[in-house]
N, C-alpha and C positions, 0 to 999 in steps of 0.2 A: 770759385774753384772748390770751397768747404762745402758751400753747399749743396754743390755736385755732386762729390762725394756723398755728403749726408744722406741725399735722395738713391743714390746708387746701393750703400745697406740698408737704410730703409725696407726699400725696393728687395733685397737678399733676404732678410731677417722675416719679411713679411710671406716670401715664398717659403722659406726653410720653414717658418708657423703651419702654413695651408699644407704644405707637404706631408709633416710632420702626427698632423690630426687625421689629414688624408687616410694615412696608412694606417695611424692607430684604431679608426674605425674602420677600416678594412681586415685587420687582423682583428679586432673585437666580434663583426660579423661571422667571421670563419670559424674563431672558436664555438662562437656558440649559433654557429648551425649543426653542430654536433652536440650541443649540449642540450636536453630541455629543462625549460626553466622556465614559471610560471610564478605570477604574484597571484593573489586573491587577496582584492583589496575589498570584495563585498560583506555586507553586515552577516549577512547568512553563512557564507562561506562556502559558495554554493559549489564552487571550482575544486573546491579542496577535498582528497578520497577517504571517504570513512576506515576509521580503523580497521571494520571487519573486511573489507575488499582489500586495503594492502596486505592484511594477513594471511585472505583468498592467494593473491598471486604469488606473496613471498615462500607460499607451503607446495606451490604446484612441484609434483616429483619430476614431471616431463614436458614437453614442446605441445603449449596448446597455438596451434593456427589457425588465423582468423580471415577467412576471405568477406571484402567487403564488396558487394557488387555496386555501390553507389558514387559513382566515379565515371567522368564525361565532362567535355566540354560544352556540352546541349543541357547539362544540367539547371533548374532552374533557380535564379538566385537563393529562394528558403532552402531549401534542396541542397544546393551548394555549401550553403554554410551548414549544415546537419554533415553533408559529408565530414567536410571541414574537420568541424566540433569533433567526430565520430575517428579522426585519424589524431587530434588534439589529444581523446581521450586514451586512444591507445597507445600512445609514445609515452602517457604519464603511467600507466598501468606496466610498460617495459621500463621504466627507472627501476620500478621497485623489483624485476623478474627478467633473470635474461632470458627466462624459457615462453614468453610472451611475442609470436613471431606474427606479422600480416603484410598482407599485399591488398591493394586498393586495383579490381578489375571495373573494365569496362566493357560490358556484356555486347556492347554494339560493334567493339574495335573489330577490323579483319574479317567482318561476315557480310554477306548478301541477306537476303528477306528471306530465303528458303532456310539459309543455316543458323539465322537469329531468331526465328521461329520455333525450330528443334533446340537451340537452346536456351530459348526461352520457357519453353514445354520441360527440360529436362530439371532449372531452378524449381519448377513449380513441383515437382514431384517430391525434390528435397526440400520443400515446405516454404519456399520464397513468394511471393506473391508479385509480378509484374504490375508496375500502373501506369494507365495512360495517361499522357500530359499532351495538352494542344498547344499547337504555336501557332499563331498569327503574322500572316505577313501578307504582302501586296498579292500573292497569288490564291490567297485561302486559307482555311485552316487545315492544316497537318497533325497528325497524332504519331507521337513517338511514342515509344513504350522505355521507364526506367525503372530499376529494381532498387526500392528501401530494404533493402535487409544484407547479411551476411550468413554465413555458414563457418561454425565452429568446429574445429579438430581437436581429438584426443584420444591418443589409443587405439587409435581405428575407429570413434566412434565420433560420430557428428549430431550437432541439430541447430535447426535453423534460430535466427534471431530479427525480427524485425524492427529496423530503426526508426521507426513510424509506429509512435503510441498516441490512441485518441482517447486514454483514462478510459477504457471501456465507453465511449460512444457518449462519451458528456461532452469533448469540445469537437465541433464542427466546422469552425471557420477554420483553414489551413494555415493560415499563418499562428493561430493559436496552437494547433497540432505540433508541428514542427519544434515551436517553445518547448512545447512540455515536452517533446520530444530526444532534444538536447539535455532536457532536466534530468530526465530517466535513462541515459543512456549506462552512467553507472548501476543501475537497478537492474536492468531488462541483458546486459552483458552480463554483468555478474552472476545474476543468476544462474546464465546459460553455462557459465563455470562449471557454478557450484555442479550444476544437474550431472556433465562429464564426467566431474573429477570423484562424484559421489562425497562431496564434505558434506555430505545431509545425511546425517545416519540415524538419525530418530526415528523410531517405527510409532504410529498415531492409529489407533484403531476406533471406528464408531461401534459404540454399544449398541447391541439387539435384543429385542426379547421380552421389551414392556411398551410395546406401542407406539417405538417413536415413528420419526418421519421414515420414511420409503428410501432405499438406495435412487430411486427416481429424483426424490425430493431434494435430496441432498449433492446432487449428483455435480454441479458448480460447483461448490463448496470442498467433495473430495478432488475434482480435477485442479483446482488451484491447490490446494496442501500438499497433491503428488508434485509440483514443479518441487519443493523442497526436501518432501519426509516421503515413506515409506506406510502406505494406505491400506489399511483394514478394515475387517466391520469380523463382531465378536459376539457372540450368544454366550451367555456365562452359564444358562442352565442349572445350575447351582453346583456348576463343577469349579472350585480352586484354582485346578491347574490350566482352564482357558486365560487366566493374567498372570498366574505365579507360576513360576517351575519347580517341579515337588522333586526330591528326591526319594527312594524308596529305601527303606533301612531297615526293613524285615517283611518281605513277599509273604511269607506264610500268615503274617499277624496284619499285612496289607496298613501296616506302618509307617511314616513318611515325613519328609520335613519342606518346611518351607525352603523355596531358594529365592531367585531372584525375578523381579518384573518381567513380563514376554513387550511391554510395552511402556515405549515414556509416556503418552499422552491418551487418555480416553476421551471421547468426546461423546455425549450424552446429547443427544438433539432431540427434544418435546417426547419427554415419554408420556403415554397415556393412563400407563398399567400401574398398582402398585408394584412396589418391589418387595418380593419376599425376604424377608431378616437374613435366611442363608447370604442372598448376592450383596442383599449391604456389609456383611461380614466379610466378605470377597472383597468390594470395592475398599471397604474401611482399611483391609490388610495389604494392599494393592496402594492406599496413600499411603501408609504408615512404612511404608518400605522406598518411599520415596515418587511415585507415581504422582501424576500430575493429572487433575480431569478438569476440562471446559464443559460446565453444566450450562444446556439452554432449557431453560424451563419454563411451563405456565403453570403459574398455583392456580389458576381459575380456570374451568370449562368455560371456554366463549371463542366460537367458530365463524365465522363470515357463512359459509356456507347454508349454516340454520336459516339466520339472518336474509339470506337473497330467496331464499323457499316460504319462509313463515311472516317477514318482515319483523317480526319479532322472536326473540330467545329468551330463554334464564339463562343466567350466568351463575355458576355453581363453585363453590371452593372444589377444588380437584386432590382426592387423597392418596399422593402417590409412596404413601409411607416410608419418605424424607426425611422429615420436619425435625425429629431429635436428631437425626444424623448432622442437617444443614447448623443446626444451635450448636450441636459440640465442632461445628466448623467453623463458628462462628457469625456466620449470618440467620436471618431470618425473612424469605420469601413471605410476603404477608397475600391474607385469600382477598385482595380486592383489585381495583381497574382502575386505571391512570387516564385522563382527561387531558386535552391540551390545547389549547389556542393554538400553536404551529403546532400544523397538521395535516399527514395526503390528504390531497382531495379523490372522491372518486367520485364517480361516475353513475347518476341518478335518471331514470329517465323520467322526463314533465312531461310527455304527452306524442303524438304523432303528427304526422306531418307530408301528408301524400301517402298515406303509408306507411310512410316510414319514422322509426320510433325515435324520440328526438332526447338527446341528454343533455344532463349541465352537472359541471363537475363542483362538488358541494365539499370542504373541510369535515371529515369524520373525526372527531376530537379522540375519538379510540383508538385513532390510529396516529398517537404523537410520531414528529419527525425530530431526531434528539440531535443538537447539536452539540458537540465533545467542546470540552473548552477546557481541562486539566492537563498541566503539563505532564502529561506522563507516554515514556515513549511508545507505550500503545494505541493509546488515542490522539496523540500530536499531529496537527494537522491533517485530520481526518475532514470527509466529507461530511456532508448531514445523514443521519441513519434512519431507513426506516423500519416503525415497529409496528406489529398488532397488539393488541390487547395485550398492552405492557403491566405486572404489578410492581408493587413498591418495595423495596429491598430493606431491611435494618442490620444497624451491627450491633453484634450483642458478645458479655465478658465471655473470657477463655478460661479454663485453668493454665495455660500458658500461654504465652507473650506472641503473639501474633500481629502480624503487622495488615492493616486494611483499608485499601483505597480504594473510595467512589470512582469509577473511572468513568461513569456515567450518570447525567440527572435532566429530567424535565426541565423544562423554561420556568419564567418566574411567574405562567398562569397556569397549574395545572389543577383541575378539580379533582378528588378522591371521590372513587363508588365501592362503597361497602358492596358484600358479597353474603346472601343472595342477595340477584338483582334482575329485572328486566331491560335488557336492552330493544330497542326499537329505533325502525329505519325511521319512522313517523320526526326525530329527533331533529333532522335535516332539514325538516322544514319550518320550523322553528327557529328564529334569532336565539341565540347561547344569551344567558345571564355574564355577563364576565364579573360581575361582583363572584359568583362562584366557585370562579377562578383564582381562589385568593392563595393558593399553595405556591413555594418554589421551590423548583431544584431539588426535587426526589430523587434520590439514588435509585440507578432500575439496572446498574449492572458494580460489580464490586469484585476486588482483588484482594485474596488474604494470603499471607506467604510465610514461614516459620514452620515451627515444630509442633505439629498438630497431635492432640491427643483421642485415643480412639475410642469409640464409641463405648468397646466393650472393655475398655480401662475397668478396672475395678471388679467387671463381675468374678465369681469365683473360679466359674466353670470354663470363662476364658482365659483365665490367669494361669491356671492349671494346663494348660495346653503351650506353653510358651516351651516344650520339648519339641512340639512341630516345629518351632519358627513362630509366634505370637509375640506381634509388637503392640506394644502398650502408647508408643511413643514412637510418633514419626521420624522419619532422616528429614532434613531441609526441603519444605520443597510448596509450591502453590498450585491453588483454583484459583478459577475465575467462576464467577456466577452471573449469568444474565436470567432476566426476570421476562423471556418473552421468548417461546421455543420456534417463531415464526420468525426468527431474525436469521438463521439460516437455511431457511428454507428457499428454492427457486421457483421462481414461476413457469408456466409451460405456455406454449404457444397451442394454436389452435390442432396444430398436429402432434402435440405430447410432446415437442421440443423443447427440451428445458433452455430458458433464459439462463444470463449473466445472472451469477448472485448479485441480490439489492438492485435489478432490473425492475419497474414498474412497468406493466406491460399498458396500461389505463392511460398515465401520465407521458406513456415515450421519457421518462427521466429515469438516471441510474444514480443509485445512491451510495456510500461509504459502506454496506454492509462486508463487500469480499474482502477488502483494505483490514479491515475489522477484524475480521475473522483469520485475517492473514499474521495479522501486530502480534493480536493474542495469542495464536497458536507459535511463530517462531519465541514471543517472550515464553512460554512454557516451558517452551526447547530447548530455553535457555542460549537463543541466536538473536537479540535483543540488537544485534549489530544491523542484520537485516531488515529489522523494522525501521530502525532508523535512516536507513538509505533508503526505504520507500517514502518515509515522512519528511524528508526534507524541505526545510521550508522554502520556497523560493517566491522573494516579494515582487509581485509586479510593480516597478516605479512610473507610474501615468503619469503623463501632464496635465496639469490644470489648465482645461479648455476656458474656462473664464479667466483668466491673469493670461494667459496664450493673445486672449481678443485684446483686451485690455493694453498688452504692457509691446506688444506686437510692432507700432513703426519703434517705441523707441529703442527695442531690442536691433531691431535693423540699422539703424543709424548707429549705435556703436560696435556690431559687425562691422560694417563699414567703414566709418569712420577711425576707430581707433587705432586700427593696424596701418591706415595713411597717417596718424598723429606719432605712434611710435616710431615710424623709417624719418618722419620729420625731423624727432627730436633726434636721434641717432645722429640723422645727419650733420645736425647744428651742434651738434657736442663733438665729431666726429673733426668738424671743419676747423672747430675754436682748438682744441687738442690740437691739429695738425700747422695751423698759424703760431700758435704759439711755441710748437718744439724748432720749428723755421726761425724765428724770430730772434732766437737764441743767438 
């Protein structure tokens, strides 16, 4: 009769338990399917949103809407999870923003073929790009059409965003897309933010008027800085007031003061020309006020084009009357040419062949490919860059304390070629000496930041002018200097199409140059936030296909087996526990 009873609460005690958990995970679930909450347990942190994006959404004044068209049950599983991730992402970007609103459509729901067609046609106009996907089944193949991308609201005003990023046409396999896809969805969103809400307000102008590259040349280069800043090109003529704004302070005497920069950022891309003292006195008072310039430069004449005409050139020191400006800024472009074991190959032709003219693509050492390996948020995790006829950079003392980082250098075989020199294609077919190779790690691009002192400190005649507005001494502020004015330059296609910047048209490879140019230009802008959400590192973790072959049945056997070994012992600790409270 006791232990009737004893079995009957038992029996109570053990349902009141199961009940009891029952519910508390049922109310656990509820609460927080209103709540979001996210761990990030990875080394990178890959989950977790850069300071400058929550600061992006926490500053939004009004209601940005996000229509995402990537939504369906025909979705295909990589696909699915991008949605996924892509609605994952936006619920954590609404923690930190109640003005952060979206709906997830389905472009297919409720249409026929005639009316998914027109609106299919109507995404593509607002800049969405429809792709086809085939499906497979016992009756044939079928092509559906689904849309990676969204459309952003703000104000009235919209642009599209595609969820589907291929690093600019480096990764090809689709499951690799999709990754890096999910990687950059904080990048390629945010962005499309910033571009609505106007948090970009830096104006960037390219200098004109000593020979640099072509608005053609450059022309990748400004359409990537417009998603951010505000895009110029500037001829100084040797007028002040193209970068400074003058005040007038007596018309009749045509008297006047300095005021303040028309721009944050110059960008100097391959000048040819010298520059006459007037515009360095411009540019010098244009930093010293706080202006910021990205110099791409070559100290040496050395062209490919001579080179595919002549099979041979000279290579010439190039005087583009710099060089005391660059020293009181504390670097030194040197007149010579940079060698490298890793290096593009291009494209030689050995001979014909029916007719037709047959190639084989040869390492040009002239043309190093620079791998970045400095921790610094410009260059972090960058891809490999390619250069032309790179020279070698030095830093040399200030009168003030300046701070200077290589953010760039050659591998650990690069040959130096003094200047003058003959270059020659003949070179290619020649085995390289690699004993000649004995240099490492040349700086070919450098960073200097602090209070710069100006050129014309000290003279009398500028000293005396310091009623315009004449600074002797800069406000806080940096360059950058690259040592190779073909690093932002684009290539063209056979119809004058300009390529992706860092597009090799020879190789079909694209290189880290736009990345590059992209780091450098927001670190100037002082939006350092932004580069780091492009740089993010994200580790792929692969398995080891040898220890996989290797370790493979026994891996299987304790799947299998251990989880029959655990319910066993349960059981038998279960049974001994249960005889014994009986027993009693």
């Amino acid at each position: 009769m006791k232990t009737s009873k004893n079995v009957r609460s038992l029996k109570r005690n053990n349902l009141i338990q199961f009940f009891s958990v029952l519910i508390i995970i049922v109310l656990v679930n509820i609460i927080f399917s209103f709540i979001f909450l996210r761990f990030d347990l990875t080394s990178e942190k890959r989950y977790t949103l850069s300071k400058s994006t929550i600061e992006l959404v926490e500053n939004l004044e009004d209601i940005i809407y996000v229509k995402v068209y990537l939504h369906g049950n025909n979705l295909p599983p990589d696909f699915a999870e991008l949605s996924l991730k892509t609605r994952e992402f936006l619920d954590e970007l609404s923690v930190y923003s109640k003005n952060i609103h979206y709906e997830f459509i389905n472009p297919a729901e409720g249409k026929d073929e005639q009316q998914l067609k027109a609106y299919y046609g109507q995404l593509y106009k607002q800049g969405l790009q429809p792709q086809p996907i085939q499906d497979v089944d016992a009756s044939g193949v079928k092509t559906h059409y689904i849309v990676p991308g969204a459309i952003i609201s703000y104000h009235q005003r919209e642009t599209p965003v595609s969820l589907v990023d291929a690093d600019d046409g480096i990764l090809i396999n689709r499951g690799d897309v999709i990754k890096f896809s999910i990687e950059k969805l904080e990048y390629n969103i945010g962005n499309a933010i910033r571009r609505l809400t106007g948090q970009q307000k830096a104006n960037v102008a390219f200098v004109k008027g000593h020979g640099e590259l072509s608005n053609a040349e450059v022309f990748s280069a400004a359409v990537a800085i417009a998603d951010f800043y505000k895009v110029d090109s500037v001829t100084l003529n040797g007028n002040i007031s193209t970068l400074i704004d003058i005040e007038i302070t007596d018309s009749t005497k045509t008297e006047f003061k300095l005021k303040e920069n028309k721009y944050d950022l110059l960008i100097i891309a391959k000048p040819t020309e010298p520059f006459p003292n007037i515009e360095k006195y411009i540019l010098d008072q244009f930093v010293m006020r706080g202006g910021k310039i990205l110099w791409y430069v070559d100290p040496v004449l050395a062209e490919m084009d001579s080179l595919q005409h002549y099979m041979e050139a000279p290579c010439l020191p190039r005087d583009l009357n710099l060089d005391d400006m660059f020293f009181r800024y504390g670097v030194r472009l040197n007149t010579n040419l940079l060698q490298d074991i890793n290096a593009l190959a291009i494209p030689i032709q050995t001979g014909q062949l029916a007719g037709q003219a047959q190639y084989k693509f040869i390492p040009w050492y002239y043309f190093p490919l620079i791998t970045p390996f400095v921790d610094h948020p410009i260059v972090k995790n960058l891809s490999v860059l390619k250069t032309e006829f790179i020279s070698s950079i030095d830093t040399v003392g200030t009168k003030t304390d300046l701070t200077k980082t290589v953010l760039l250098t050659t591998s650990a075989n690069t040959k130096i070629v003094n200047t003058p020199a003959i270059i020659s294609l003949e070179a290619l077919k020649r085995r390289a000496n690699y004993r000649e190779f004995s240099h490492r790690n040349i700086p070919v691009c450098v960073l200097v930041e602090g209070e710069f002192t100006s050129l014309y400190s000290g003279i009398g005649e500028m000293e005396s002018q310091k009623e315009i507005g004449f600074f002797a001494k800069s406000k806080p502020t940096k360059m950058v200097f690259v040592s190779d004015g073909d690093m932002i330059k684009n290539q063209f296609s056979s119809k004058r199409y300009p390529f992706p910047l860092g597009y090799d048209q020879y190789t079909d490879a694209v290189y880290g140059n736009k990345n590059f140019l992209l780091n450098v230009v927001n670190y100037l802008c002082d939006d350092e936030g932004i580069a780091q959400v492009r740089s993010k590192d994200f580790k792929m973790r692969l398995l080891d296909e040898n220890k996989i072959l290797k370790e493979k049945t026994f891996w299987q056997t304790i799947n299998i087996a251990l989880p029959l070994a655990i319910i066993l012992i349960m059981g038998i600790v279960f049974t001994f526990i249960q005889r014994k409270r009986f027993a009693r």
